[in-house]
C-alpha positions in Angstrom: 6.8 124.4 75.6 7.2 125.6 72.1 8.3 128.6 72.9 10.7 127.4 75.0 11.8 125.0 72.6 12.1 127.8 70.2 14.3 130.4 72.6 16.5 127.3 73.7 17.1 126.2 69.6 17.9 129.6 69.4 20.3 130.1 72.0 22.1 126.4 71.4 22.9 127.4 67.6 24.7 130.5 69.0 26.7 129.0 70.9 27.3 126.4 68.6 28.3 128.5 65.8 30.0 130.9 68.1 32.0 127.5 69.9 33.0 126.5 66.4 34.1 129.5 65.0 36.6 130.6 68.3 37.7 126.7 67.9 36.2 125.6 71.4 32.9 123.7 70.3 33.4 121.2 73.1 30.6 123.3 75.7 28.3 124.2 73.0 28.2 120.8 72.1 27.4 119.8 75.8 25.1 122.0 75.9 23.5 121.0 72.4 23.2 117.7 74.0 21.9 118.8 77.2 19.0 120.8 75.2 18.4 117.2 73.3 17.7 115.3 76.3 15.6 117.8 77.8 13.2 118.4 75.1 13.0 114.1 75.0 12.9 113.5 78.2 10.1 116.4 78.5 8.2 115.7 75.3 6.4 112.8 75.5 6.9 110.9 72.6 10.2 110.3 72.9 9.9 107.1 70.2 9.2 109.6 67.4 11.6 111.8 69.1 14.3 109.3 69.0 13.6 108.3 65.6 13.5 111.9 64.1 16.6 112.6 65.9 18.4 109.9 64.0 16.7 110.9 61.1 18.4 114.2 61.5 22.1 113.0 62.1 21.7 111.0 59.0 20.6 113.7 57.3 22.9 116.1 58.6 25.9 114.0 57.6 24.8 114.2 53.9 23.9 117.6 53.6 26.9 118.8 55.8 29.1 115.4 54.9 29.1 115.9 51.4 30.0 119.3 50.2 32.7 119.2 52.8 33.9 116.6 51.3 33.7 118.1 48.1 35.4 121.1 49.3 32.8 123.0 48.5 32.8 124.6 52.1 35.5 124.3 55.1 34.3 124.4 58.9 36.1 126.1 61.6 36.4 123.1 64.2 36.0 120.7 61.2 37.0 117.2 63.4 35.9 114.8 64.6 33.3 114.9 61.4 31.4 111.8 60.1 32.4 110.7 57.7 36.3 111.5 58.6 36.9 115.4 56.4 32.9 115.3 56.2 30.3 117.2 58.8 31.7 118.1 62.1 30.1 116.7 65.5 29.5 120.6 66.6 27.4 120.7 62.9 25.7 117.3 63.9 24.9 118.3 67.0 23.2 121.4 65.4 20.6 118.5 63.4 20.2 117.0 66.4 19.1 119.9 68.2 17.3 120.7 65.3 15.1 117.8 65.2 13.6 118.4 68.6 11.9 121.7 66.8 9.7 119.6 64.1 7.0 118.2 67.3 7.2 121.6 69.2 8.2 124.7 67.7 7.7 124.1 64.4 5.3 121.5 64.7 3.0 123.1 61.7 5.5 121.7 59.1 3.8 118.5 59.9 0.4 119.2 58.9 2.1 121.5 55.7 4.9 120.0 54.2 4.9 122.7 51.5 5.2 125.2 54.2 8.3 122.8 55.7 9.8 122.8 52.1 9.3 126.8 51.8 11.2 127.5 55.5 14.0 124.8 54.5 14.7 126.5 51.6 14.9 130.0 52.4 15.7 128.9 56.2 18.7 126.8 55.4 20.6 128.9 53.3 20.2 131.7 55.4 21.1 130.1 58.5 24.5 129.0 56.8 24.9 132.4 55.1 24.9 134.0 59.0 27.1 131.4 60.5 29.5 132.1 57.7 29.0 136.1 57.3 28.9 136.6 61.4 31.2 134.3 62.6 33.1 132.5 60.1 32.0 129.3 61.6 31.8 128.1 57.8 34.1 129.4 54.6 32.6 129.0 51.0 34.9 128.3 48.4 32.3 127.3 45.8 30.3 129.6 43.5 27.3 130.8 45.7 24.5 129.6 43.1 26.1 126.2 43.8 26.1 126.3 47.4 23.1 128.5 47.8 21.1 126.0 45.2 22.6 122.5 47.4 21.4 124.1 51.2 17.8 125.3 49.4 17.2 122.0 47.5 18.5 119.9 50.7 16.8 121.7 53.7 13.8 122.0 51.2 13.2 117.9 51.3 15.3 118.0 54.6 12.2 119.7 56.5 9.0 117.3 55.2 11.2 114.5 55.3 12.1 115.1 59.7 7.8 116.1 59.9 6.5 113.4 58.2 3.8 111.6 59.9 5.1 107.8 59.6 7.6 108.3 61.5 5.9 107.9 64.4 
């Protein structure tokens, strides 16, 4: 299961990233919700699921939301966002598909939150530097040691925060 979980996280950011950046998120984002109901409907706790998954969104429109809205960084498919000019649903539906890797795949960020906060903030940034530097499916327009220093300090509490134990 968590390797599965892994390959299918994997495959659903492509085509996210890929959806967004040709301006045609609307599969991806089927697909990203496809993979979401899946992995709860096959995971067995799909109250902590649920929970984390929200969790995510919430999270995902501030970390996304914000320097949007900042103009700190512009999306390829940028609407509909949440807030209105913040994160994009294709970006969303990335934190949503996210947060089904925190009980599986990366299920040891739960028992090592420092470990979580390590992988979010060398993860993160490097995630967004890909999706901008292969695909364009995100545009920079702020220095890179503020953008850089937001996605490391953000996925870094991002991570502990989704594989916490209360929130079961």
């Amino acid at each position: 299961m968590r390797v599965l979980n892994f390959v299918g996280y994997q495959a659903v950011w492509f085509a996210l990233v890929v959806g967004a950046a040709r301006g045609t998120p609307g599969l991806a984002i089927a697909a990203g919700a496809a993979f979401v109901i899946l992995q709860v409907a096959t995971g067995g706790e799909w109250h902590t699921d649920l929970r984390r998954l929200i969790l995510a969104i919430a999270l995902g429109m501030f970390v996304d939301g914000i320097p949007a809205l900042l103009g700190w960084w512009h999306y390829a498919s940028p609407s509909p966002a949440f807030p209105s000019q913040g994160a994009p649903l294709w970006i969303l539906t990335l934190w949503a598909c996210f947060s089904t890797t925190i009980g599986r795949s990366l299920q040891f960020t739960q028992t090592r939150p420092w470990l979580g906060a390590l992988l979010g903030a060398v993860g993160g940034p490097l995630a967004y530097l890909a999706a901008a530097g292969g695909w364009q499916a995100v545009q920079f327009t702020g220095t890179p040691l503020l953008y850089v220093s937001w996605l490391a300090a953000t996925w870094g509490v991002a991570i502990p925060l989704l594989a916490r134990r209360g929130i079961a």
